[in-house]
NUGUTOR-900101 format. One line per 10 residues: number of its first residue (from 1); for each residue x, y, z of N, C-alpha, C. Coordinates in nm, 3 decimals. Example, Ala and Ser with C-alpha at 12.3 -4.5 7.8 and 13.67 -1.06 7.14 Angstrom:
BEGIN
1> 1.319 -0.569 0.780 1.230 -0.450 0.780 1.320 -0.330 0.780 ~ 1.285 -0.225 0.708 1.367 -0.106 0.714 1.290 0.003 0.787
***
This chain:
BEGIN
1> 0.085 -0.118 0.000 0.000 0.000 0.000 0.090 0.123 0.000 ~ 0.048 0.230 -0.043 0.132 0.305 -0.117 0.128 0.425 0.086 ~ 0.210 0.498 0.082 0.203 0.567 0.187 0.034 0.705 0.215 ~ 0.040 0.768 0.042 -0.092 0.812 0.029 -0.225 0.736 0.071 ~ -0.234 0.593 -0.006 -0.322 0.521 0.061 -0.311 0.436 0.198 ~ -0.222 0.477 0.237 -0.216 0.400 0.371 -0.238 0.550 0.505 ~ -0.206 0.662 0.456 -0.260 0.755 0.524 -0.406 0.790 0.542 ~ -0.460 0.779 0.410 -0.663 0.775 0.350 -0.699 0.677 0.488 ~ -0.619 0.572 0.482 -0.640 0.494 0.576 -0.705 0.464 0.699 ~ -0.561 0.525 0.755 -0.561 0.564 0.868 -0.686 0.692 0.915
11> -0.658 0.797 0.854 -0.707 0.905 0.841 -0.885 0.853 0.852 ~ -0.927 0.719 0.776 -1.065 0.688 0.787 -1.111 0.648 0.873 ~ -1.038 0.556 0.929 -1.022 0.429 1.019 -1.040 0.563 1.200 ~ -0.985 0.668 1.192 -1.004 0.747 1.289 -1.100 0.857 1.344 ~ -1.184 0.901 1.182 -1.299 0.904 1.201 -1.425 0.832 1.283 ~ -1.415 0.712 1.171 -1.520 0.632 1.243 -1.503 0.603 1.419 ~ -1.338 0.536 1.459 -1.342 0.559 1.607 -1.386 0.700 1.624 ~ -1.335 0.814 1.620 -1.386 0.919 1.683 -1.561 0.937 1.679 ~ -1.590 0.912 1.591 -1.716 0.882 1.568 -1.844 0.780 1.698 ~ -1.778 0.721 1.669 -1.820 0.589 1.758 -1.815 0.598 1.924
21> -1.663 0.641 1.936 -1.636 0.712 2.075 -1.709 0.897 2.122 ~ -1.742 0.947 2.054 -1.814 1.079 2.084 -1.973 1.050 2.057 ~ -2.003 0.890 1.992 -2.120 0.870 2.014 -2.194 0.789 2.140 ~ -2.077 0.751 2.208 -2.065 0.658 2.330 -2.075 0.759 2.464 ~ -2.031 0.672 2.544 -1.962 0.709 2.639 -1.889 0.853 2.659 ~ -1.848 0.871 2.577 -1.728 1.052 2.545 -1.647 1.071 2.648 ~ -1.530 1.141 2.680 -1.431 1.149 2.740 -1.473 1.144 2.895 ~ -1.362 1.081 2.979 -1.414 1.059 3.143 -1.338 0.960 3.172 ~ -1.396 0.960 3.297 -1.343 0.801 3.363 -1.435 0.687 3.414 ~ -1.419 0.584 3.397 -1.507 0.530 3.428 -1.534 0.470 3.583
31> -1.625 0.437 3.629 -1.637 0.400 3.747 -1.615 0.264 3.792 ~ -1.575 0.221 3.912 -1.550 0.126 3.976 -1.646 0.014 3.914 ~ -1.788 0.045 3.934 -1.913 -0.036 3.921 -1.944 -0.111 3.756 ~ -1.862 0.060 3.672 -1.864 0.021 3.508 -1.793 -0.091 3.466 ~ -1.665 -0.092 3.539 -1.543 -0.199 3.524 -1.531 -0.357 3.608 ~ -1.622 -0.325 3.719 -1.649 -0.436 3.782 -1.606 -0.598 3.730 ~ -1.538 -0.666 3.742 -1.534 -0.786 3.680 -1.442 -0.832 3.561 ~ -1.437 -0.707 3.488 -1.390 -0.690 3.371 -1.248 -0.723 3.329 ~ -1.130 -0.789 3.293 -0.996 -0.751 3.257 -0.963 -0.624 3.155 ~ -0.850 -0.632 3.167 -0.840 -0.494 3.110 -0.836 -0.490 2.957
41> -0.838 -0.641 2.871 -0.901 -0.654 2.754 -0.992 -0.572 2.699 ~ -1.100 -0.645 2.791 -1.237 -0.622 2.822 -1.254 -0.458 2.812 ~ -1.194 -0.403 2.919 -1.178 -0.298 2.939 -1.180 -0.175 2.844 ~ -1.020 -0.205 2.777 -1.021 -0.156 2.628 -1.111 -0.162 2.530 ~ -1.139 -0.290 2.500 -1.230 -0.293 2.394 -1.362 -0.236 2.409 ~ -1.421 -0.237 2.541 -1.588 -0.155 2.596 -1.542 -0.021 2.548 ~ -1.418 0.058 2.559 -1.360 0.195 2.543 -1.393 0.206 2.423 ~ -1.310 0.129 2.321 -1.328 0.088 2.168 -1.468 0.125 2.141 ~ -1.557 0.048 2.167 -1.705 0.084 2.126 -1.755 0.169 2.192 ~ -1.742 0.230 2.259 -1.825 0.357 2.283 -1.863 0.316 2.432
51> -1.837 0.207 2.484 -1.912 0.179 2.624 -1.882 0.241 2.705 ~ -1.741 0.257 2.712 -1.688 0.326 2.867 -1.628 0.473 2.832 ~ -1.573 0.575 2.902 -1.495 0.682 2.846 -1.373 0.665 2.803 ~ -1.359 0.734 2.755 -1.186 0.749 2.731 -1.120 0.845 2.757 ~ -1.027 0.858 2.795 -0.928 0.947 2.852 -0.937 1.069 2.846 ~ -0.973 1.187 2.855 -0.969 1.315 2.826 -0.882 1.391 2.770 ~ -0.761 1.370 2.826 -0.640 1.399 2.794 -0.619 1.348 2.630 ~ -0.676 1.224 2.564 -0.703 1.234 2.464 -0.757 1.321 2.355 ~ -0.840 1.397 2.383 -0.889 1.490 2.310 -0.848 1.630 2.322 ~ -0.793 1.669 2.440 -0.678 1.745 2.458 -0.559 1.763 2.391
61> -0.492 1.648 2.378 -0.409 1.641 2.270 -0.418 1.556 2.130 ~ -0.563 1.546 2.112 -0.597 1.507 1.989 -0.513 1.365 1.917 ~ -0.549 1.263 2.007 -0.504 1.150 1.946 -0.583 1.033 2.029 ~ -0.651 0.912 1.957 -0.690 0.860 1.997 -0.655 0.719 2.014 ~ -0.719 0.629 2.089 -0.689 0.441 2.090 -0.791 0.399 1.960 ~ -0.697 0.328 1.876 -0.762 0.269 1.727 -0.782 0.147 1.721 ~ -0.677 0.024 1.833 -0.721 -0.041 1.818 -0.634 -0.115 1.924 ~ -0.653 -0.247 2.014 -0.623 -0.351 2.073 -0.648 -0.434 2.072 ~ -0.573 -0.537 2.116 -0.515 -0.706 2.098 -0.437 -0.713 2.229 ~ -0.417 -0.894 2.247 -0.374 -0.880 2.399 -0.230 -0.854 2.367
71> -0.198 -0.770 2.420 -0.031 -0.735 2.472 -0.023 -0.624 2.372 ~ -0.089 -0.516 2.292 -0.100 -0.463 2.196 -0.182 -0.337 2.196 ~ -0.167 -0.234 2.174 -0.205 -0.115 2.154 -0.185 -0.008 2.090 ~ -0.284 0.021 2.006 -0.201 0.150 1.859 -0.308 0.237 1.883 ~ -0.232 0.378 1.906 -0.260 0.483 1.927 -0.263 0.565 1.770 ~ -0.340 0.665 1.749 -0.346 0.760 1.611 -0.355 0.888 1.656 ~ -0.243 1.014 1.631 -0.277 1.138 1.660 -0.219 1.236 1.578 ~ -0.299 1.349 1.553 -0.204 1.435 1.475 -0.170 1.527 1.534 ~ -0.040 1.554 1.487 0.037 1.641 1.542 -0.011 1.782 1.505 ~ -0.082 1.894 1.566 -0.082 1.999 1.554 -0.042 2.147 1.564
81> -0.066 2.264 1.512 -0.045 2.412 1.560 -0.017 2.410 1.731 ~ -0.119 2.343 1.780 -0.122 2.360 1.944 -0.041 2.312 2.017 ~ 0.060 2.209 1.927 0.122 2.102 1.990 0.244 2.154 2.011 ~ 0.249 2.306 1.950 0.424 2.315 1.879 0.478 2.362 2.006 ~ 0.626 2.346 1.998 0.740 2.426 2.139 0.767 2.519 2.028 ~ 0.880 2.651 2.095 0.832 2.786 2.072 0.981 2.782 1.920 ~ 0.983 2.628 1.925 1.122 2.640 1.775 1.040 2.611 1.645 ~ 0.877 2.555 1.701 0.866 2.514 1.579 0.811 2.412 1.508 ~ 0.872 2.313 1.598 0.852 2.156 1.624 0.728 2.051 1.700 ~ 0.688 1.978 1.677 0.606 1.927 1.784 0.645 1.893 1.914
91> 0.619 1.933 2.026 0.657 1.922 2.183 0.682 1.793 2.192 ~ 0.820 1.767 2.271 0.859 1.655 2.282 0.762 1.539 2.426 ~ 0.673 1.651 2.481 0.580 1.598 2.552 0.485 1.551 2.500 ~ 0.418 1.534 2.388 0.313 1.557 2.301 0.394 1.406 2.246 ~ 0.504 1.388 2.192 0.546 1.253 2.153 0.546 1.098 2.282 ~ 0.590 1.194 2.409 0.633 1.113 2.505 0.452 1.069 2.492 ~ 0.364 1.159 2.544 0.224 1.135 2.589 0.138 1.008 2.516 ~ 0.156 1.046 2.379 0.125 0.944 2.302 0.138 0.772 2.326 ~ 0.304 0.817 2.310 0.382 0.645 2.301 0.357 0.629 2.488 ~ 0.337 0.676 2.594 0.312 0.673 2.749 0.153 0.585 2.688
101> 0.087 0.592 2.615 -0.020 0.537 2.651 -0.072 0.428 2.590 ~ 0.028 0.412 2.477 0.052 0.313 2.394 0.114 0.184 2.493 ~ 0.191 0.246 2.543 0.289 0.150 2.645 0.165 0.107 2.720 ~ 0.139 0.252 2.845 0.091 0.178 2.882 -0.080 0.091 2.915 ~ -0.160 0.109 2.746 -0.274 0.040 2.732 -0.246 -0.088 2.688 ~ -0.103 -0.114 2.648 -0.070 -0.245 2.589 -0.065 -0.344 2.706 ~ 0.016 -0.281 2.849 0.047 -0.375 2.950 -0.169 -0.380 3.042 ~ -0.195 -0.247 2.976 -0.330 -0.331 3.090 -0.431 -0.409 2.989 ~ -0.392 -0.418 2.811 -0.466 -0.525 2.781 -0.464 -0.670 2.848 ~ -0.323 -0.672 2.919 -0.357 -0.797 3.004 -0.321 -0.828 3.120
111> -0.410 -0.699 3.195 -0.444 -0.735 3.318 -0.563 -0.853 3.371 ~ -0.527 -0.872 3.441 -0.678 -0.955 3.450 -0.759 -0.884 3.597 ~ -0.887 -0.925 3.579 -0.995 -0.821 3.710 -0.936 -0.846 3.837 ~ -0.873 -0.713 3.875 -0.850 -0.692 4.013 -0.735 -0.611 4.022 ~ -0.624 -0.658 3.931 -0.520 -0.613 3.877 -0.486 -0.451 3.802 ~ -0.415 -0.395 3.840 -0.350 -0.285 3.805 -0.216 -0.257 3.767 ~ -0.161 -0.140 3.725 -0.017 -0.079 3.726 -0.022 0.048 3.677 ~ 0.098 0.077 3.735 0.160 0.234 3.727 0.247 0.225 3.633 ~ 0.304 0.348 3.593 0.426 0.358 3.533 0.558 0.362 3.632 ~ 0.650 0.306 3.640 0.764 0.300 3.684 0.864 0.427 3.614
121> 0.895 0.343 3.513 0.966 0.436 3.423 0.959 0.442 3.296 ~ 0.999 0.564 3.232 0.952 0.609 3.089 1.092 0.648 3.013 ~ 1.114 0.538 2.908 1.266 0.616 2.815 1.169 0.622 2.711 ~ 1.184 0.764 2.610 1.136 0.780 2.486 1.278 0.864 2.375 ~ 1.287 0.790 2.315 1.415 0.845 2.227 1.314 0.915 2.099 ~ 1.346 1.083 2.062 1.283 1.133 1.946 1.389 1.117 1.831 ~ 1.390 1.023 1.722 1.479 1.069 1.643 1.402 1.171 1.519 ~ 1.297 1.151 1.490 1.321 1.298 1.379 1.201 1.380 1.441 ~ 1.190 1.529 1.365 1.104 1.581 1.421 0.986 1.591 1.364 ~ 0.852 1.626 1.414 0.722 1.641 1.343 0.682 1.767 1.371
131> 0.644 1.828 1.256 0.573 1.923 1.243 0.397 1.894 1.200 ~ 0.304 1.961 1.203 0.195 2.005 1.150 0.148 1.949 0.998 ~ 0.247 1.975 0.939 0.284 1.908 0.783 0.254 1.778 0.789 ~ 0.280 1.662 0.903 0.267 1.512 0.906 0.084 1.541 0.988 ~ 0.029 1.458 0.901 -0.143 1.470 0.943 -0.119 1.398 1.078 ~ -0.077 1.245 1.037 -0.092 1.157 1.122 -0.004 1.105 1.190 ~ 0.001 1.038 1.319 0.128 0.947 1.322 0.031 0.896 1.387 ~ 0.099 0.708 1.384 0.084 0.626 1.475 0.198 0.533 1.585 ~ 0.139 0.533 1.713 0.214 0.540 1.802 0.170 0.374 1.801 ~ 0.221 0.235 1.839 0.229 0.141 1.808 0.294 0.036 1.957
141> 0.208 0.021 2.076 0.274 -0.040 2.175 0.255 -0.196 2.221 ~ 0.360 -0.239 2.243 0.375 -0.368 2.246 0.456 -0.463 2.326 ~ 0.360 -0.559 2.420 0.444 -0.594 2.567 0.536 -0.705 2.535 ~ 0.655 -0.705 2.576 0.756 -0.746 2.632 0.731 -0.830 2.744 ~ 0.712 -0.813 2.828 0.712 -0.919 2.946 0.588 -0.903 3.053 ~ 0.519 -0.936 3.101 0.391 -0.898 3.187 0.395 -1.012 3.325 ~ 0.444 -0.971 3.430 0.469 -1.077 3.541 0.335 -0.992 3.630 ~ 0.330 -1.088 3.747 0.310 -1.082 3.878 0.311 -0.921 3.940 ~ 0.451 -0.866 3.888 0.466 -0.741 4.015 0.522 -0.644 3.880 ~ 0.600 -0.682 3.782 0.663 -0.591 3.671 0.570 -0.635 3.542
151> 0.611 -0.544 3.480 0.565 -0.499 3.336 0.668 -0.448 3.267 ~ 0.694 -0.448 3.109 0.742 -0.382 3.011 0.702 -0.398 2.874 ~ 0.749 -0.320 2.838 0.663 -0.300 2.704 0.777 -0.192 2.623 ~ 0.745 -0.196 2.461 0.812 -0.124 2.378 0.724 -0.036 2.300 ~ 0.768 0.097 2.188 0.675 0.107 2.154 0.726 0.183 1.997 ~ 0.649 0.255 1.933 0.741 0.293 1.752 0.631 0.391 1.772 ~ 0.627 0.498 1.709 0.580 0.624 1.661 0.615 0.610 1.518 ~ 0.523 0.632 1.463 0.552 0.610 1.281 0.465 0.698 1.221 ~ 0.543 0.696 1.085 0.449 0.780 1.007 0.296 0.653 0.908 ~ 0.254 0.725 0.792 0.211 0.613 0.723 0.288 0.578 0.645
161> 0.377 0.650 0.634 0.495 0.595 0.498 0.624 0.515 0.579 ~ 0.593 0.492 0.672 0.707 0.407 0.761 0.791 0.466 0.884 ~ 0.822 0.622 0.834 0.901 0.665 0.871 0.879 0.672 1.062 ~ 0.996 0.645 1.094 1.002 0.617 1.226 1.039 0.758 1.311 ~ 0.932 0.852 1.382 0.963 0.959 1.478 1.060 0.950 1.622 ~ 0.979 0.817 1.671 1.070 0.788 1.796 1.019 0.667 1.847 ~ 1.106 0.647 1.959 1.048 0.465 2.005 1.039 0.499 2.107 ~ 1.017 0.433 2.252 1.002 0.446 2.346 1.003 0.277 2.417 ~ 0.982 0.283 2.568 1.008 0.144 2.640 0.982 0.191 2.769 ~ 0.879 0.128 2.842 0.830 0.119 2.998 0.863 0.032 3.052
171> 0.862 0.032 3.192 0.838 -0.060 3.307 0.747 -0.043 3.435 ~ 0.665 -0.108 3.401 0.505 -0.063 3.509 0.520 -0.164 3.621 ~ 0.486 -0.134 3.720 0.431 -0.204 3.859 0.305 -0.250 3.855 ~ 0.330 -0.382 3.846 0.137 -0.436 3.892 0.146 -0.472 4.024 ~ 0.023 -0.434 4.075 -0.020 -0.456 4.190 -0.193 -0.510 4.202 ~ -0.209 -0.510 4.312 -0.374 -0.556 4.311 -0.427 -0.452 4.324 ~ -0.592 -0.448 4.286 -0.657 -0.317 4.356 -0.744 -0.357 4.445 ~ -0.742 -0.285 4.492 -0.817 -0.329 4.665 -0.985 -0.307 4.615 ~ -1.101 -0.369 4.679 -1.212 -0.363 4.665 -1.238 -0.247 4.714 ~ -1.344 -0.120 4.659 -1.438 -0.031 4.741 -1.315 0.066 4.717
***
């Protein structure tokens, strides 16, 4: 697929989620009672269709969850005017934020009910820069190891034509969550 049609793509494919998700649920958090039972599969995918909210901070910085699988999570956002630092460029927070949620929606696709994690730690390497000019990127996260008490995960920021913005790599703490 050519990079033009693989952007149409994307570019469609993010509609309809946005679509679907502002016809749902719409940005928030969800409640204890919503999630009840649920793994964090589960979880994701109710998000996916419109069941539960999604992040706020998503629409804030204008990028959304497109799609999950267990150990797997791809993020879609474009980089905008709003996004820029004062050189020009897209904010190197605005890259970290992205691939941070890529990471870490990949490690709670497989949580199972009861189960949680934090972020530990966050390396994100930017190698090129994005401007406004790139519609789309997709941020692309994918677990590495999922124990008992640790987590890790990797992740790619890409364009549609391949081109690689930056990678990134977590290590989350699971823990239990307490009832009530």
């Amino acid at each position: 697929m050519s990079a033009t049609d693989q952007l149409a793509a994307w570019l469609d494919e993010g509609r309809r989620v946005a679509e679907r998700l502002d016809a749902g649920a719409g940005p928030g958090v969800a409640t204890r009672e919503q999630i009840a039972g649920m793994n964090g599969l589960e979880m994701m995918q109710a998000m996916l269709r419109g069941e539960l909210p999604y992040a706020p901070i998503a629409k804030t910085l204008s990028f959304m969850l497109v799609s999950v699988a267990p150990g797997q999570a791809v993020f879609q956002g474009a980089p905008l005017a709003e996004h820029l630092n004062p050189m020009g460029g897209i904010h190197g927070g605005w890259f970290a934020t992205l691939l941070d949620s890529a990471l870490g929606c990949a490690i709670h696709t497989l949580m199972p009910p009861g189960r949680a994690y934090t972020t530990a730690e966050l390396s994100v390497n930017l190698v090129k820069g994005l401007t406004p000019k790139i519609r789309c990127v997709r941020a692309e996260g994918k677990v590495i190891h999922c124990g008992r008490q640790l987590a890790t995960a990797e992740a790619r920021l890409v364009g549609a034509d391949g081109t690689l913005y930056a990678h990134a790599t977590t290590t989350c703490l699971v823990f239990e969550v307490k009832p009530g």
